[in-house]
Structures are given as C-alpha cells and as structure tokens.
C-alpha positions as a Python dict, from the first residue, in 0.01 Angstrom:
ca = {
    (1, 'X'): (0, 0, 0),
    (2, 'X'): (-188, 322, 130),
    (3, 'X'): (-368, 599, -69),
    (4, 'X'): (-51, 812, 55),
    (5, 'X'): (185, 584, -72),
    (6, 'X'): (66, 638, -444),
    (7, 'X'): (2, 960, -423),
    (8, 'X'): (391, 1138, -475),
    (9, 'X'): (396, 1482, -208),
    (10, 'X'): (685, 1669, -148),
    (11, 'X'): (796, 1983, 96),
    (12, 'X'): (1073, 2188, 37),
    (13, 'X'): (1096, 2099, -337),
    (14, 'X'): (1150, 2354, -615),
    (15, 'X'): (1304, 2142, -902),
    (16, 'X'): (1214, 1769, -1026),
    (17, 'X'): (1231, 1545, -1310),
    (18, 'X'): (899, 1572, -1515),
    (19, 'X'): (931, 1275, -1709),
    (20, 'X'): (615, 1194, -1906),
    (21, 'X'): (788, 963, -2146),
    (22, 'X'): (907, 637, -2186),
    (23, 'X'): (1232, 797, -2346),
    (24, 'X'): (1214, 1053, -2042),
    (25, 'X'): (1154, 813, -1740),
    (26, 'X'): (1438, 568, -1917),
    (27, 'X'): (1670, 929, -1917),
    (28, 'X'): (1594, 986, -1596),
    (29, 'X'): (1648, 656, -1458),
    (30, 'X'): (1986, 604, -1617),
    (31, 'X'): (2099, 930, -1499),
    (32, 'X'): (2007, 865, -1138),
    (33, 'X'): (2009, 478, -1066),
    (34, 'X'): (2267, 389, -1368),
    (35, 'X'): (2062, 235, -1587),
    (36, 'X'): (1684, 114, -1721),
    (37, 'X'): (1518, -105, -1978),
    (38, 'X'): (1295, -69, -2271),
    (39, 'X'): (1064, -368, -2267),
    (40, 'X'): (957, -482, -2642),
    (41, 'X'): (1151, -255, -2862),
    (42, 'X'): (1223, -539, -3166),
    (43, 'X'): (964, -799, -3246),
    (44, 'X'): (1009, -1193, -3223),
    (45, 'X'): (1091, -1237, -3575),
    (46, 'X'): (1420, -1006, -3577),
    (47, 'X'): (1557, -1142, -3247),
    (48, 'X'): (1539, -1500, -3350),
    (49, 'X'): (1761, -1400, -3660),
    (50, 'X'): (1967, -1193, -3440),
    (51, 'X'): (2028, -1517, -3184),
    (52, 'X'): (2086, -1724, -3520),
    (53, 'X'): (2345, -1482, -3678),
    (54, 'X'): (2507, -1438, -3346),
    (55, 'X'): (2584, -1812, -3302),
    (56, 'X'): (2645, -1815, -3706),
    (57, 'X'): (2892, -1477, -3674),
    (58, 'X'): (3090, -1698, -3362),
    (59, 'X'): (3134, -1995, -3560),
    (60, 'X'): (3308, -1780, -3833),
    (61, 'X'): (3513, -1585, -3660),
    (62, 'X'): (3617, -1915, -3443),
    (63, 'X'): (3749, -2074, -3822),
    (64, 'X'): (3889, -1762, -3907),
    (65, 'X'): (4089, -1762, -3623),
    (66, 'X'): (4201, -2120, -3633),
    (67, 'X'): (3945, -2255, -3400),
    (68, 'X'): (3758, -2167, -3070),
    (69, 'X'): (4071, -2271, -2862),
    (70, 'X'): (4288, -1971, -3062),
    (71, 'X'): (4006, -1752, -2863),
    (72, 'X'): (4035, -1907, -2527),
    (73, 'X'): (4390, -1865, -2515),
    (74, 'X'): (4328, -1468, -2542),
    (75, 'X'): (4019, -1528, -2287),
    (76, 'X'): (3796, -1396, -2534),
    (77, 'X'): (3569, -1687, -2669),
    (78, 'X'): (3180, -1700, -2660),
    (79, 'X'): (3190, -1327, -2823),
    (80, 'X'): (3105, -1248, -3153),
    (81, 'X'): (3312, -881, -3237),
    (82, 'X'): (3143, -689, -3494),
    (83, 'X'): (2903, -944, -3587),
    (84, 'X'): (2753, -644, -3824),
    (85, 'X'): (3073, -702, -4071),
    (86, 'X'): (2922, -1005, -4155),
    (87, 'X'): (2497, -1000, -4075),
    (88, 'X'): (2321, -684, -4177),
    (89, 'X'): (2050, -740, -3902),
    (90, 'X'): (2275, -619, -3642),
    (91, 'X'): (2337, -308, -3888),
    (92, 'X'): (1922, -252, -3803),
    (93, 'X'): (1904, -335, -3440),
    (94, 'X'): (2210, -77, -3423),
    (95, 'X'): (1974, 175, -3554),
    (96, 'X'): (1647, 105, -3313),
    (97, 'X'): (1524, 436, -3294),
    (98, 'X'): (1429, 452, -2947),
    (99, 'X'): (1787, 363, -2837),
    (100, 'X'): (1918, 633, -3066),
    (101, 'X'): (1658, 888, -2884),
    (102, 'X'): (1811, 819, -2578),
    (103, 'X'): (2170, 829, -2668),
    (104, 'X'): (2050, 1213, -2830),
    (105, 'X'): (1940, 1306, -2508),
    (106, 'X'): (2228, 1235, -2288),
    (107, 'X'): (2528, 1258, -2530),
    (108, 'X'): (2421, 1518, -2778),
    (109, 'X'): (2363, 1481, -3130),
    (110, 'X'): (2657, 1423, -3235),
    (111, 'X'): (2744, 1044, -3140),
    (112, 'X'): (2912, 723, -3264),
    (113, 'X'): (2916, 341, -3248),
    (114, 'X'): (3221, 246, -3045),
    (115, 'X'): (3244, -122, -3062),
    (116, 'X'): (2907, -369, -3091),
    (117, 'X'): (2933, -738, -2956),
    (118, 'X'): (2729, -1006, -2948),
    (119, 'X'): (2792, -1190, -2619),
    (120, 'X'): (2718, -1612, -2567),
    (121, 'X'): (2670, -1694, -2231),
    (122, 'X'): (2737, -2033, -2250),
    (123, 'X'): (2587, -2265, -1979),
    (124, 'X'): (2859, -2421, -1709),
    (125, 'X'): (3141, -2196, -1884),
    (126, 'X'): (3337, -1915, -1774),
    (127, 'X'): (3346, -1603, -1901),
    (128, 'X'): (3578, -1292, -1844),
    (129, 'X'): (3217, -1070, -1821),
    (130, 'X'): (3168, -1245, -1488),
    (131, 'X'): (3399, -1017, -1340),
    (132, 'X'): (3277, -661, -1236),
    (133, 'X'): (3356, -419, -1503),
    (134, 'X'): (3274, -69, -1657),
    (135, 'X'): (3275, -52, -2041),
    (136, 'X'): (3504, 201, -2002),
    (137, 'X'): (3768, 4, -1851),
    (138, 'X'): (4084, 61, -1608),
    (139, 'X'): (3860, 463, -1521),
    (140, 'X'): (3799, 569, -1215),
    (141, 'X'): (3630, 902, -1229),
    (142, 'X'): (3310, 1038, -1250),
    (143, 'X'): (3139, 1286, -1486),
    (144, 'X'): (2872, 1555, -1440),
    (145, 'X'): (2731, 1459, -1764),
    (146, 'X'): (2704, 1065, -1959),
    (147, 'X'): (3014, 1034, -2148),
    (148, 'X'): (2913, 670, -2296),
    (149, 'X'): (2625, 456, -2287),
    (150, 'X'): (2619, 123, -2287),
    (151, 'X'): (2279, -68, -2482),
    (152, 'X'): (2274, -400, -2435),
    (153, 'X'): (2006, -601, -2661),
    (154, 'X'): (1875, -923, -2478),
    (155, 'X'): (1831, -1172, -2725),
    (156, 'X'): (1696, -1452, -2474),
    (157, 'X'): (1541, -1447, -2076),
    (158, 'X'): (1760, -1219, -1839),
    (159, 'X'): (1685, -1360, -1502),
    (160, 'X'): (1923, -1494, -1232),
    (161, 'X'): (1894, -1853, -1353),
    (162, 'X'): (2004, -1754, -1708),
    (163, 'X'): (2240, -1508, -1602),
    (164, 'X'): (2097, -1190, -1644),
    (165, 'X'): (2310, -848, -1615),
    (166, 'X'): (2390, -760, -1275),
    (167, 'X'): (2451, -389, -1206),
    (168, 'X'): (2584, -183, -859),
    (169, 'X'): (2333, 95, -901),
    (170, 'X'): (2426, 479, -868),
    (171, 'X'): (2845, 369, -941),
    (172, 'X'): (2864, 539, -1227),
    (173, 'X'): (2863, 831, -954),
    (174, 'X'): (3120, 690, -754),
    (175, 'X'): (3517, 650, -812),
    (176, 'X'): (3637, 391, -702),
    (177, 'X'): (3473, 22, -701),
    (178, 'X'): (3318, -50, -414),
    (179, 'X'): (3385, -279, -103),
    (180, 'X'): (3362, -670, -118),
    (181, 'X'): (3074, -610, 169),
    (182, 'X'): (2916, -354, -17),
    (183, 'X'): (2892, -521, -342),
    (184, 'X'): (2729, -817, -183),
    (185, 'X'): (2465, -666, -10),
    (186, 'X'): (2384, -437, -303),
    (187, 'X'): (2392, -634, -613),
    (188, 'X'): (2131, -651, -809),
    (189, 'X'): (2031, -890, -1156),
    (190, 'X'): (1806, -606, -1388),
    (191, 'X'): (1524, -850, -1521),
    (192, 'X'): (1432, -835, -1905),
    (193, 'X'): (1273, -1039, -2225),
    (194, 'X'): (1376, -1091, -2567),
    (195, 'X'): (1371, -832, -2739),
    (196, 'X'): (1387, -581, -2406),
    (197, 'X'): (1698, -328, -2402),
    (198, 'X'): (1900, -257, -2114),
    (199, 'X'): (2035, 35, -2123),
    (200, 'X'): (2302, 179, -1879),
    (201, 'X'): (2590, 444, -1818),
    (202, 'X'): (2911, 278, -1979),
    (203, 'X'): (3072, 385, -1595),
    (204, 'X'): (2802, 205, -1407),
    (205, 'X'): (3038, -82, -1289),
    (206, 'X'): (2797, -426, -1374),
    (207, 'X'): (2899, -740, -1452),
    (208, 'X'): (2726, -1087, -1637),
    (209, 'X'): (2576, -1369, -1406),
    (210, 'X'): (2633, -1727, -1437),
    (211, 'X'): (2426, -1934, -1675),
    (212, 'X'): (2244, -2228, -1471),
    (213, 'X'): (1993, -2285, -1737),
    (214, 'X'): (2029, -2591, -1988),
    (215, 'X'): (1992, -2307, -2270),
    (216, 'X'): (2256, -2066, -2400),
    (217, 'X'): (2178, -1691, -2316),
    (218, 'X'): (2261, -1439, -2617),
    (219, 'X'): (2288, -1068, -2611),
    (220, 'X'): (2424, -797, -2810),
    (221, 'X'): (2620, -521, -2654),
    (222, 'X'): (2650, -172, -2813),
    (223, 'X'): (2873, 100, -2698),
    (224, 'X'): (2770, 464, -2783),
    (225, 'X'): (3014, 734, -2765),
    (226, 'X'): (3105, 1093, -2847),
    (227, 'X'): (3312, 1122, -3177),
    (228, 'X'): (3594, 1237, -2967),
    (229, 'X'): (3654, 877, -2874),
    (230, 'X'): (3838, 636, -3131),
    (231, 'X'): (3639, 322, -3195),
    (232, 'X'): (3710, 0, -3104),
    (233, 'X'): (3653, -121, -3477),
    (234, 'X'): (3702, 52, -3793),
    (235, 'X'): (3309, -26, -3915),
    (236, 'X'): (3369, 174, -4198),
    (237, 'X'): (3637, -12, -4341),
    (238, 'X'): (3447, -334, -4245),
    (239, 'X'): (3084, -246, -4387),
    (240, 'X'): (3129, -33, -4678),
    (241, 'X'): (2819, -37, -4897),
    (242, 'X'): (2661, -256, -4650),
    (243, 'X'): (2556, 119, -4499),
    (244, 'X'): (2244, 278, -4701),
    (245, 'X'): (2150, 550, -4543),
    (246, 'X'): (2325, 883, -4408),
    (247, 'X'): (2226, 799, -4055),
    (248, 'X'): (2362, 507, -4098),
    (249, 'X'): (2700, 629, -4180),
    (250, 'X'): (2762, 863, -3969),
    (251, 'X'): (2591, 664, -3687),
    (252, 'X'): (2895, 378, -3781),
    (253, 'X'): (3176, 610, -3826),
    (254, 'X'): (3192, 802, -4159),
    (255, 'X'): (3493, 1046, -4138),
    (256, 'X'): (3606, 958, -3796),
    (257, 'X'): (3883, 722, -3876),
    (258, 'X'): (4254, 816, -3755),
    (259, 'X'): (4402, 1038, -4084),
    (260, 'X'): (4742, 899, -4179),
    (261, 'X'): (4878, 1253, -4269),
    (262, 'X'): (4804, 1622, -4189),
    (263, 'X'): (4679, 1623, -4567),
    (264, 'X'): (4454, 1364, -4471),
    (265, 'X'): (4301, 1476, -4191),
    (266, 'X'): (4214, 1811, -4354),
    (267, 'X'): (4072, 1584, -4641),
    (268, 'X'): (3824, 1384, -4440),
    (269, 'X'): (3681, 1728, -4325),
    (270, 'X'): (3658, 1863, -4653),
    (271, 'X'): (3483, 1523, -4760),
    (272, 'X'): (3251, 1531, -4503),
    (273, 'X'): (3068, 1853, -4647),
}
C-alpha cells in the first residue's frame, strides 16, 4: 500500500462523517454498509454462562412444549425465545452499555426490547435462518432514518466454517431483495469472536450460514425498536421482579403493553409518572 493510499484526500467535499469513536465509526458503518461489530464487549466468564443457559433455556422450553419434535413441526427448533424469562444473565447482556449507546444514537432515546433469542446453530441441521431474511419480515421499503436494529451477541467463532452471519451490505437501502446473481457475487460472512457484537439495521436483508464445524455455534439475537412497535413478547409479564433497575424496565417494556380498555390505557400513562 502507498503513502497516498493511507493518507484519506478528498476534492469537492463539504460534508463527512467525523467519527472519532468506536460508538461513532460502528454508527457510521451501520448507517452506510448495514451493519458493524464491537469486538470484546463481555468477558469470557459471562459468555460461557450465556452458551450454558442458552442450551439449558432450549432444553426447557423443548419439555415444556412436549419435546423438541413439537418445535420442528412449527420449524422453529434450535431457538431459545426469551431465554431472559428464565436466566437473568441474558437480562445483563441485554443491558451492555455500548449496545444501548448505539441504539440512542440511531433510534432516539426512547427505545424498547422487541423480542431477544438465543439461536443454536446446530452442526449438519437445518435451520429456517438459512434463508435470507430481514428482522422485520414480509417489508419492503426503505427509511431515511434506522427504524430497528438488530444486535446479535456471538457466543462462539463466527467464521464461514461455523456459520457465521452473512449479510448483503447497503440492502437495508434497497426495496426489494436482490437478484439470485447479485446475491451470489455479493455475499459476504461478517467475521467475529465470543463475546464480539454484530450489530446491523433490522432491514439489512442477512441470513445464518451453515455449520460445518464438529461444534455447535450459539448466539443471542436482540431486536431494538421504537415504543411505537408492539413486542414480540410481553417481558414484563414474563420477568416481573426479575427487573431491578429503572433502565431496566423501561428498556424491557414497562407501560408499553396493549391496554385492555380505554380506562386502561389512560391508566398505564398515569402510572408511568
């Protein structure tokens, strides 16, 4: 690489991105390419009891539900949903501060956990995630301004052998999904360690690669959203005391829930102050 090459010179320029942040490069990548990672944000000690509560959270759910094969028959096994109702550590990785910092930035202040899963990729399995997807599924528009992220906490290797994330970058710009042709030649698989976060624009169409390791692959998705937008999951109902701190609350839902009445409604409102 030449001195020139490092050296960033422009002609004709009278606006740019002056990102001297890690929280302000990752804003700036997400709102250009689609998405970025934060390497390191959650030390080895919390992500091996988040890849032990995930599997533990699975197995309950699975007995819950009358067995594993209850959750293939709905095409939804290998997924832990709302593994917080049952393992506070995913309460606290929900709350990593430097995800929140970014979600601040590019939805506002005023924001909400939409659904949180932790995902099992499963060597020499299938899994629905294969398929290209946005987290806001069945949309195809685009939006001046981030209407959802997407965090995504890798709990083991993201590489193509373990089946990392694969994203289309810029689509969260674009319509409609892109041509067979297109996809193919612009795929990419975003590269990341335990404990790294990928974080993305919910619209960025992406989709989960095939596991061809002998180890299972663990991560756990989180979907941050303007209050406007009902959850997938009523966490409030689900955590109740398990949620100490104000943050906390209103970070999980606190007076967002659908009012069964007018009286209602006007009651959650009057709560909240």
């Amino acid at each position: 690489m030449s001195t020139l090459d490092q050296h960033v010179i422009c002609h004709g320029v009278t606006e740019r991105y002056t990102s001297t942040t890690e929280t302000g490069f990752c804003i700036e990548e997400i709102l250009t390419k689609g998405y970025s990672v934060i390497p390191g944000s959650l030390d080895a000690a919390t992500i091996a009891r988040v890849s032990e509560c995930s599997d533990k959270a699975y197995a309950k759910q699975c007995e819950l539900l009358g067995g594993e094969a209850n959750l293939k028959k709905i095409n939804d096994a290998n997924i832990a949903r709302a593994p917080s109702a049952d393992f506070d550590v995913f309460i606290d990785v929900a709350m990593d501060p430097r995800v929140h910092a970014v979600a601040n930035a590019l939805l506002g202040k005023n924001y909400i956990l939409y659904s949180q899963n932790a995902i099992i990729n499963v060597p020499s399995t299938d899994h629905y995630q294969f398929s290209w997807h946005r987290d806001l599924n069945y949309q195809h528009w685009t939006s001046s301004r981030c209407l959802a992220l997407s965090a995504l906490l890798c709990v083991d290797p993201f590489d193509e052998i373990t089946g990392g994330t694969y994203v289309l970058p810029a689509t969260h710009k674009v319509e409609k999904f892109p041509s067979d042709r297109y996809v193919i030649e612009n795929q990419l698989c975003v590269h990341a360690r335990p404990g790294d976060w990928i974080l993305f624009d919910s619209m960025l169409f992406h989709r989960t690669g095939r596991n061809a390791s002998a180890a299972v692959r663990r991560a756990v998705n989180h979907i941050i959203v303007p209050p406007f937008m009902a959850q997938q999951y009523d966490f409030m109902n689900m955590l109740g005391d398990k949620l100490k701190t104000a943050e906390e609350r209103v970070f999980f839902g606190q007076g967002r829930q659908t009012a069964s009445s007018a009286i209602e409604w006007r009651q959650i409102r009057i709560n909240r102050l």
